[in-house]
C-alpha positions in Angstrom: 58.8 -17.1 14.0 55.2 -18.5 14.7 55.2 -21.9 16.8 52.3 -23.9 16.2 51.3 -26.0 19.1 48.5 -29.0 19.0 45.6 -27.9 20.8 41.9 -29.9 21.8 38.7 -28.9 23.0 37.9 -30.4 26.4 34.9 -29.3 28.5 35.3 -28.2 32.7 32.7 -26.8 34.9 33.8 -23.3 36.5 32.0 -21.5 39.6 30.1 -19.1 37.4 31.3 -15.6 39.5 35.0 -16.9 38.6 34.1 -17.5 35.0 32.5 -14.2 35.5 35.4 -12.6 36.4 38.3 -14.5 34.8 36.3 -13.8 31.8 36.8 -9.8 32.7 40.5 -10.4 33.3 40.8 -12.0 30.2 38.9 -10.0 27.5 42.2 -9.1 25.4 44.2 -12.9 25.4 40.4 -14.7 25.2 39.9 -17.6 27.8 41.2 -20.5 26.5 44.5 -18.5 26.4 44.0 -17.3 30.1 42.8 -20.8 31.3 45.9 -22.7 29.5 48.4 -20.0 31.4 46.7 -20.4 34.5 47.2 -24.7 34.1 50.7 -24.3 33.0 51.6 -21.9 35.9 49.7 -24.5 38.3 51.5 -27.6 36.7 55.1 -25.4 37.5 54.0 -25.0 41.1 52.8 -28.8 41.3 56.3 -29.7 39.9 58.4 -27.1 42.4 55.8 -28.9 45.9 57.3 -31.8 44.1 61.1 -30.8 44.1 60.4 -29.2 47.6 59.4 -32.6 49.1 62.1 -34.4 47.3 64.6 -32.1 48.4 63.2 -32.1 52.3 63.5 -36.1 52.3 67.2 -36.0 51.2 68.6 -33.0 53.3 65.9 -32.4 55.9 63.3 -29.7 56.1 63.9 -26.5 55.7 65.4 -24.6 59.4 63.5 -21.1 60.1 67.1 -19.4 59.7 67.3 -20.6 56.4 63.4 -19.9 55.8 64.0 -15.9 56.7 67.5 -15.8 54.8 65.4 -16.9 51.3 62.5 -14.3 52.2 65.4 -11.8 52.4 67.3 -12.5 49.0 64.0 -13.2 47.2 63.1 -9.0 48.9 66.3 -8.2 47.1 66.0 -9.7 44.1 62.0 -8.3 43.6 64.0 -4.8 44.6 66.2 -5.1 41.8 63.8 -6.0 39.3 61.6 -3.3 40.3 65.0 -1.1 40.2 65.7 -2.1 36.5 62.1 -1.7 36.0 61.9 1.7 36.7 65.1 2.7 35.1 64.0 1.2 31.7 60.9 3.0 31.7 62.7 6.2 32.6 65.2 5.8 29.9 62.2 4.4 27.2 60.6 7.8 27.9 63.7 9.9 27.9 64.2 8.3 24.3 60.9 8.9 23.2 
C-alpha cells in the first residue's frame, strides 16, 4: 500500500558545510526526504519540551532521584533492544 502525502516546494538557507555534509548523509533517501525527517523528528522533540513543561507545572519538576531512576530504565531498555537486536541477526544468519 503506497500513501500519498501532499507535498510543496519551499525555499531555506542552510550553512553550506552542513548542506555539504547532510547532502553526504543523505545520498540514497535524497534531501528533501532527509530534511522532512529531520523537521518531523524536531517538531516530536518540540512537542515532548512541551509535555515536559506542562507536566513540571502540574506535578513539580522533576527530583534527581527520579532523574537517575529514568537514566537507569531507559539503560535497560536500549540493553534489551540491542539484546533482541543481536539475537535477530544471529538467527537471520543462522537461517540464511
Amino acid at each position: 500500500m503506497v500513501i500519498c502525502t501532499a507535498t510543496k516546494k519551499v525555499t531555506v538557507t542552510i550553512p553550506e558545510d552542513l548542506l555539504d555534509e547532510i547532502r553526504a548523509d543523505a545520498a540514497e533517501r535524497g534531501l528533501s526526504a532527509y530534511v522532512a525527517e529531520a523537521l518531523r523528528l524536531q517538531r516530536d522533540r518540540d512537542r515532548l519540551a512541551e509535555l515536559v513543561d506542562w507536566l513540571q507545572e502540574e506535578h513539580g519538576p522533576v527530583t534527581e532521584d527520579e532523574h537517575a531512576a529514568a537514566l537507569d530504565e531507559l539503560e535497560e531498555l536500549d540493553a534489551e533492544h540491542e539484546r533482541r537486536r543481536t539475537t535477530e541477526e544471529h538467527n537471520a544468519g543462522e537461517a540464511a
